[in-house]
N, C-alpha and C positions, 0 to 999 in steps of 0.2 A: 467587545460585543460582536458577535458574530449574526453573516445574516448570510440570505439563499438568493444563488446568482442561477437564476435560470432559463436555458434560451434553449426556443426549439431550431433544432438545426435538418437537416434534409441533403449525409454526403457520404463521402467515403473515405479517409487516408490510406493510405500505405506505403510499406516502405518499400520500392518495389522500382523495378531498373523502367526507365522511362520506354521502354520499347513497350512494356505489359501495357502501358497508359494509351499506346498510340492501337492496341487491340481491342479497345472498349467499345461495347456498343454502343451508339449514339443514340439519343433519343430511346433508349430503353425505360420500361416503367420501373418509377421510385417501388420499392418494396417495404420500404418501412418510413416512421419520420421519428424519429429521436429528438430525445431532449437531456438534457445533462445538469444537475445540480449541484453546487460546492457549497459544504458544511460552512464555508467561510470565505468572504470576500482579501483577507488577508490572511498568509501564509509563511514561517519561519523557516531559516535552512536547518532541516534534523527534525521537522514536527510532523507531525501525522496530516495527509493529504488525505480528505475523505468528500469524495465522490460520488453522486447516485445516478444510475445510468436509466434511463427509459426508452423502450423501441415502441412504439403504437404502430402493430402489423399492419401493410396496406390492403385490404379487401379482396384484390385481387393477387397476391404475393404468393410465389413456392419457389422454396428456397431449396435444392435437391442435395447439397451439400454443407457443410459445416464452415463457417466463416469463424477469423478471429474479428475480436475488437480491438482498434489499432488506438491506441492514444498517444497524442504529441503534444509535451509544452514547453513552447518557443520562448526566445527572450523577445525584447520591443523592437531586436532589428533581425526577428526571423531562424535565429540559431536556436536550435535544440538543446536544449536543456536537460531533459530528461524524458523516457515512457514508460511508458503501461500495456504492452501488448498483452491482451488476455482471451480467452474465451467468453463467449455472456455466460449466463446462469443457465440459460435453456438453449442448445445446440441449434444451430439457426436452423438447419436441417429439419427441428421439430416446430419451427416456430408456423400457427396456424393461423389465417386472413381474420383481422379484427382481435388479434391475441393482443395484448398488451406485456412488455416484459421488463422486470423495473428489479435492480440490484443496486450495490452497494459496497465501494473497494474501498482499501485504506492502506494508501503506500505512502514510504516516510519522506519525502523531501532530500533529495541527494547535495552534498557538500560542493556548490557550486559557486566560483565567485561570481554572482552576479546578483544584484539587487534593485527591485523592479519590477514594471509592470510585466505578467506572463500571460500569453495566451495559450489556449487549450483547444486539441484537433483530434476527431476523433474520427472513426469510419469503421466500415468490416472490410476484410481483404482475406483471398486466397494466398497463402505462400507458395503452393506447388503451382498451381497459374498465373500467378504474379495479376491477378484481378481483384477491381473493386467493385461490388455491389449498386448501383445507383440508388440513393434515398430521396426523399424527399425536400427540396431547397432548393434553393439559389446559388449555386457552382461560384465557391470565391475562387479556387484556381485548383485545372485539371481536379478538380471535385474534393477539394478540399476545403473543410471548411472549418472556422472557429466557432464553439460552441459556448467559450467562456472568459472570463476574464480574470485576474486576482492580481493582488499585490503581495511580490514577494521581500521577505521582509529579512536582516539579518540573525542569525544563530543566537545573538546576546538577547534579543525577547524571550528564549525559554528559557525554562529552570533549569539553571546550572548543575549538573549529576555530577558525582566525587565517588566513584566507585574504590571500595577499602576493603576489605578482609573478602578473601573467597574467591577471587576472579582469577584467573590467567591472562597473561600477555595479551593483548590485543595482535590479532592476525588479519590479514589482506590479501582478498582472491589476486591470485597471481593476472588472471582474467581481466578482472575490472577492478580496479583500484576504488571504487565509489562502495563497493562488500565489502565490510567489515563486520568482525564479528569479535566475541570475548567466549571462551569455556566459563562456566560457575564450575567452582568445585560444589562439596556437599552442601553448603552454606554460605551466599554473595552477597555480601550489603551494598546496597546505594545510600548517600547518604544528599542532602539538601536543602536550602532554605524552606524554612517550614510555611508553606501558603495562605496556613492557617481557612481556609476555607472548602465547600465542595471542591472536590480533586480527582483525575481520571488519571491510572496509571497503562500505560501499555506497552507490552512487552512480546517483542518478534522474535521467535525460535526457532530450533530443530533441535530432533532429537535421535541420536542411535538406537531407534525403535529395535535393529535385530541383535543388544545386547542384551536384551530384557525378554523373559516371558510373558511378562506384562509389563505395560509403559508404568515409568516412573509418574509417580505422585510429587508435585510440587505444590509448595505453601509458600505464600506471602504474608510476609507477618510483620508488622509495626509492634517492636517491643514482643509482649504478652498476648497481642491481640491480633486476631486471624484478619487480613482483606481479603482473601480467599484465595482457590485452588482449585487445578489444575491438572488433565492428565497430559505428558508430552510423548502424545502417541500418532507425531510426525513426522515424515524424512524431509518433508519438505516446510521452508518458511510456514508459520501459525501466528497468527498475530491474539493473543488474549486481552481482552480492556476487561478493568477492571475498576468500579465506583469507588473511592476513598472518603471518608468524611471526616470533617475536622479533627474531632474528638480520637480519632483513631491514631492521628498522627502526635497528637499532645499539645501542648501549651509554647514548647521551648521554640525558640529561634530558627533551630536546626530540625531536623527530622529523617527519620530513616527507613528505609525497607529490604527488607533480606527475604533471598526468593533461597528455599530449602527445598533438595530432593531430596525422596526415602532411598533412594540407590544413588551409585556411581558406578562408572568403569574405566579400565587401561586400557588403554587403546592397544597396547600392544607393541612387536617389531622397535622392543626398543626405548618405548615411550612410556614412562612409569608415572604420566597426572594421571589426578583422580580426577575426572571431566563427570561432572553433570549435567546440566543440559547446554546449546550454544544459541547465546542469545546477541539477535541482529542489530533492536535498537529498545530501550530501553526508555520510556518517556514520561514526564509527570504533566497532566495539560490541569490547568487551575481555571475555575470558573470564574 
């Protein structure tokens, strides 16, 4: 059962060489006060991390330049875990006094030994000025502050994925070892214990948008029967959720899903698969 962790916060993170920290105005007015809500007070390694972000603009606030949002969640003795550096929805640059600005991320939970309580830090910061923002709160340290809290839970709580027919090797950004990813060829089954109940499937991608004149069309299909489709007209990660309902999956034990494109291509230089689209993480969440 899942429930909503929400705490208004009033800060800034970043990740940023301690000299930018010691340039801060002091006593500058808060420009916004933030609040932060988690889909869920409990959290699995490999599961969908889903987020709602809220800024309630300060009155008097102008913000002349464009901030990111810095997210950090720690383990229980302060180490990093994983983030989420991102943009907001609305360029802070445009954001206007008594604006309220409320979104919504979903990143998957990184392959981390560590299991336990995590805490969540979030703030805006400049990268080219190594500056953060003053908001509204209570400074837990050099303006950082915790907005949240959850338990993080082991990888054996989700459903177990058996990927069979259609996939390629699993590959590993030479960069970061926590990317991975799989090519589908034309047609990729996953296969799993059947949940038998409402079911969300979600699946993170890219795609070689400039092999196509038009993005490829992808289908999700149980058996005969459509859960739907997709067009994969991104270079960049797209995450698609997608409602499943019992009846779709069947009666049996086991159960399956096969994501089909209408196209494929060679990469080329050598390299003779037939690649569909490349998908990040692949999830079944059960109600």
């Amino acid at each position: 059962m899942s429930s909503r962790l929400t705490v208004l916060v009033c800060a800034l993170v970043v990740l940023a060489p301690a000299t930018g920290c010691s340039r801060q105005e002091e006593g500058a007015p808060c420009v916004a006060t933030p609040s932060v809500t988690l889909a869920r007070d409990r959290a699995a390694i490999g599961s969908p991390f889903k987020a709602t972000y809220k800024f309630d603009v300060a009155q008097n606030a102008a913000i002349p330049q464009d901030y990111l949002v810095f997210v950090h969640v720690l383990d229980d003795q302060g180490e990093r875990l994983w983030g989420d550096d991102h943009p907001p929805a609305v360029p802070t640059s445009k954001w206007q006094p008594g604006q309220k600005v409320e979104y919504t991320r979903t990143v998957f939970v990184p392959n981390y030994p560590y299991i336990g309580p995590a805490h969540v830090r979030i703030g805006l910061y400049s990268p080219s000025a190594s500056q953060r923002l003053p908001l509204c709160g209570t400074d837990v340290a050099r303006r950082e502050y915790e907005v949240a809290k959850f338990q993080l839970l082991p990888q054996s709580e989700n459903i177990f994925l058996i990927y069979k027919d259609g996939w390629h090797p699993a590959e590993v950004s030479s960069q970061d070892p926590t990317n991975e990813w799989q090519w589908t060829k034309k047609a990729a089954t996953i296969s799993f214990r059947n949940p038998k109940k409402d079911s969300t499937f979600y699946v993170e991608f890219d795609a070689r948008i400039d092999k196509f004149s038009a993005p490829q069309q992808v289908t999700v299909r149980s058996g005969d029967q459509v859960i739907g489709t997709f067009a994969a007209d991104s270079k960049e990660p797209k995450l698609v959720v997608l409602p499943v309902a019992p009846a779709q999956l069947g009666t049996g034990d086991m159960a399956e899903l096969t994501l089909e494109v209408n196209q494929t291509f060679a990469p080329g230089g050598g390299d003779v698969r037939d690649l569909g689209i490349r998908v990040f993480h692949a999830f079944i969440e059960s109600k």
